[in-house]
C-alpha positions as CSV (number, residue, x, y, z in Angstrom):
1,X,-30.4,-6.7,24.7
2,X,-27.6,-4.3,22.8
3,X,-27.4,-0.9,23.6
4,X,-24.8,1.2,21.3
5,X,-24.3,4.2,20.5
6,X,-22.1,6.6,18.7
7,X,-20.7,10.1,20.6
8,X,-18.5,10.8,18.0
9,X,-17.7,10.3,14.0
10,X,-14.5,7.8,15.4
11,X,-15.6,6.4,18.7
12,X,-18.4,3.4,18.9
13,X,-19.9,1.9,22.8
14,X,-21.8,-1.1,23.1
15,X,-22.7,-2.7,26.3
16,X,-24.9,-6.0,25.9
17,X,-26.7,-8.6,28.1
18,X,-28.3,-11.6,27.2
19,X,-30.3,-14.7,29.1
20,X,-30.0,-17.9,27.2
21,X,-32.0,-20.9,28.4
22,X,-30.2,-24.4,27.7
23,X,-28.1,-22.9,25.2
24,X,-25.3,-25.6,24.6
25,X,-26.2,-29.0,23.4
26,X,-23.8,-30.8,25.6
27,X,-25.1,-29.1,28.5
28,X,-28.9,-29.7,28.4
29,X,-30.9,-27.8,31.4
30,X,-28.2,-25.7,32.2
31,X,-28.7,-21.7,31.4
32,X,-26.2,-18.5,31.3
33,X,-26.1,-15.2,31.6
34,X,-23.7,-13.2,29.3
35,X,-22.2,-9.2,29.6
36,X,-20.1,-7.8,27.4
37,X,-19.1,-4.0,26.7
38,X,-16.4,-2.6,24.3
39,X,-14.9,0.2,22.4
40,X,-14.5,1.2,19.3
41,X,-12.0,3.7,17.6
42,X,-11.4,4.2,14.0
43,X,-9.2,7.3,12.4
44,X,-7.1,8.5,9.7
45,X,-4.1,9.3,12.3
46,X,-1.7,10.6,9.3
47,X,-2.1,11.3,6.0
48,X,-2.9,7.8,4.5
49,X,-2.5,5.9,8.0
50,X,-6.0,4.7,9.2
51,X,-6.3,3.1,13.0
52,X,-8.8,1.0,14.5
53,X,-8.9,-0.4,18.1
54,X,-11.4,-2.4,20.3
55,X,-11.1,-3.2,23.6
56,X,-13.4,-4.9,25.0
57,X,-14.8,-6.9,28.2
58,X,-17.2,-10.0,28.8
59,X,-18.5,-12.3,31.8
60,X,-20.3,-15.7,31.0
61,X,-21.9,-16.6,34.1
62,X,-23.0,-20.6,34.6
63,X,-24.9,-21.8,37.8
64,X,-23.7,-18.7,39.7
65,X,-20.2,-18.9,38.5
66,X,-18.4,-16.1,36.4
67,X,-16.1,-16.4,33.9
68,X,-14.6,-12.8,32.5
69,X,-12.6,-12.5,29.0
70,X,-10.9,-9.2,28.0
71,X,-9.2,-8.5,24.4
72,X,-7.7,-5.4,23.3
73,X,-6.7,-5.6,19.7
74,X,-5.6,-2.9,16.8
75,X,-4.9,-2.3,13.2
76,X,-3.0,0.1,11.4
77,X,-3.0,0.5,7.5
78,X,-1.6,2.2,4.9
79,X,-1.6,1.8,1.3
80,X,-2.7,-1.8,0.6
81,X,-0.8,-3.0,4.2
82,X,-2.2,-3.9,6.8
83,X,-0.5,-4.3,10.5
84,X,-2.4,-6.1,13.1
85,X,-2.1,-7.5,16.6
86,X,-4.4,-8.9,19.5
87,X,-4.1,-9.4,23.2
88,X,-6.7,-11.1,25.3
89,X,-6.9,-12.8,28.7
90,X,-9.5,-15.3,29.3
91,X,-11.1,-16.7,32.7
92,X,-12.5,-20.3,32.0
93,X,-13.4,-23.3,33.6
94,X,-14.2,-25.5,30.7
95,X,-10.9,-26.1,29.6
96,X,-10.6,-30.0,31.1
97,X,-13.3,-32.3,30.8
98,X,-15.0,-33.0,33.7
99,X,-18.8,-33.7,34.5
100,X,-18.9,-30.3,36.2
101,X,-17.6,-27.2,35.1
102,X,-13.8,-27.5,37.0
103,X,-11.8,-24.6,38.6
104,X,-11.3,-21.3,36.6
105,X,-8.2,-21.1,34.7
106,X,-6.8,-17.6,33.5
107,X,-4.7,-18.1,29.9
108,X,-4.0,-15.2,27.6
109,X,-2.6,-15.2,24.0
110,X,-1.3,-12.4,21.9
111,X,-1.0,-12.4,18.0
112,X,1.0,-10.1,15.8
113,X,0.5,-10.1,11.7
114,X,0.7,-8.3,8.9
115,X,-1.4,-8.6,5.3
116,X,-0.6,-7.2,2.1
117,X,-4.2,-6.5,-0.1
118,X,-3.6,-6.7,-3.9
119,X,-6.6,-5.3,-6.0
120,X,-7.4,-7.7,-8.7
121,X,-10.5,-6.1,-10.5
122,X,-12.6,-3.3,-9.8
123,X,-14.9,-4.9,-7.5
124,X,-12.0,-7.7,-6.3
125,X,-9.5,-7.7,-4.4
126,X,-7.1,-10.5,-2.5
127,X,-4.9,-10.2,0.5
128,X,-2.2,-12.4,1.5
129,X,-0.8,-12.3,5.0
130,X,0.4,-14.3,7.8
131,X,0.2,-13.8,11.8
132,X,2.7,-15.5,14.9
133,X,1.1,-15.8,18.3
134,X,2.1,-16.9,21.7
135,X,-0.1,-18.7,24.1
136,X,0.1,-18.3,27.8
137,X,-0.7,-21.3,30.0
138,X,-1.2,-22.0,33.7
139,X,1.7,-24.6,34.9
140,X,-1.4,-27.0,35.9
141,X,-2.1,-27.0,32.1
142,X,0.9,-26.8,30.9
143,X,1.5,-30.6,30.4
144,X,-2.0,-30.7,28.6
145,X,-1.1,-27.4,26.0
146,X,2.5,-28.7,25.4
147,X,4.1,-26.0,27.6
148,X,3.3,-22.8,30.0
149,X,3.9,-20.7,26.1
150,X,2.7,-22.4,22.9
151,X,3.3,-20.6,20.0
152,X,1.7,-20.9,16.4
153,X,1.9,-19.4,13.1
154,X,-0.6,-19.2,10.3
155,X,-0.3,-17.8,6.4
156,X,-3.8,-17.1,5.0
157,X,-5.1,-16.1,1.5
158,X,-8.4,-13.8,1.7
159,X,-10.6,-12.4,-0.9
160,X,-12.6,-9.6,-1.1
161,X,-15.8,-8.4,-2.9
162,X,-16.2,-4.5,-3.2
């Protein structure tokens, strides 16, 4: 079950719940229960600047255990750039194999990038960009994760119809 709705022309709320009997293949017989609620904000905050932000929240719960996940993320454009960054923080106890779900680590990352959109035809356009993120480990996964602050770095190349 969703429920959204819309107070205003900028602001979105959702709030969701969901039952899913022996959802994951690896897991047969066992069920979950999953929450989630977020919002959304979009504006023109300056003459050509547009902003949109999310936060949001969600709880996967597994044979009475609860697992909670936040993210708060924005964008800010202007012209045919694009800034962008994420921050989330994650509770999860499936992050070492064991036959039953093990203790409940808390990681986090955070991502910061930028694209550049380059219209090609009318209907076409391409964007090329690139993001940096850092990783943040517990020190009892550290050893697994290569360190307590993994870092990464992707260019990307995306096309767009319309």
């Amino acid at each position: 079950m969703r429920v959204s709705w819309n107070p205003t022309r900028t602001l979105a709320l959702q709030g969701s719940y969901g039952y899913f009997k022996d959802p994951e293949q690896l897991e047969p017989g066992v069920n979950q229960k999953r929450l989630s609620a977020s919002i959304l904000y979009a504006d023109e905050i300056a003459p050509g600047f547009k902003l949109a932000t999310t936060l949001a929240w969600g709880r996967k719960t597994i044979e009475g255990r609860s697992d909670d996940a936040y993210a708060a993320e924005a964008s800010v454009k202007h012209k045919g750039w694009t800034v962008f960054g994420r921050g989330e923080v994650t509770q999860n106890s499936e992050l070492i194999a064991t036959l039953e779900h093990g203790p409940a680590y808390t990681v986090g990352k955070a991502s910061l990038g930028l694209v550049r959109d380059v219209r090609l035809a009318e209907h076409l356009s391409v964007g090329i960009g690139g993001l940096v993120s850092v990783n943040f480990v517990p020190d009892a996964l550290a050893p697994l994760y290569g360190g307590r602050n993994p870092k990464g770095a992707m260019g990307f190349l995306r096309f767009r119809l319309g």
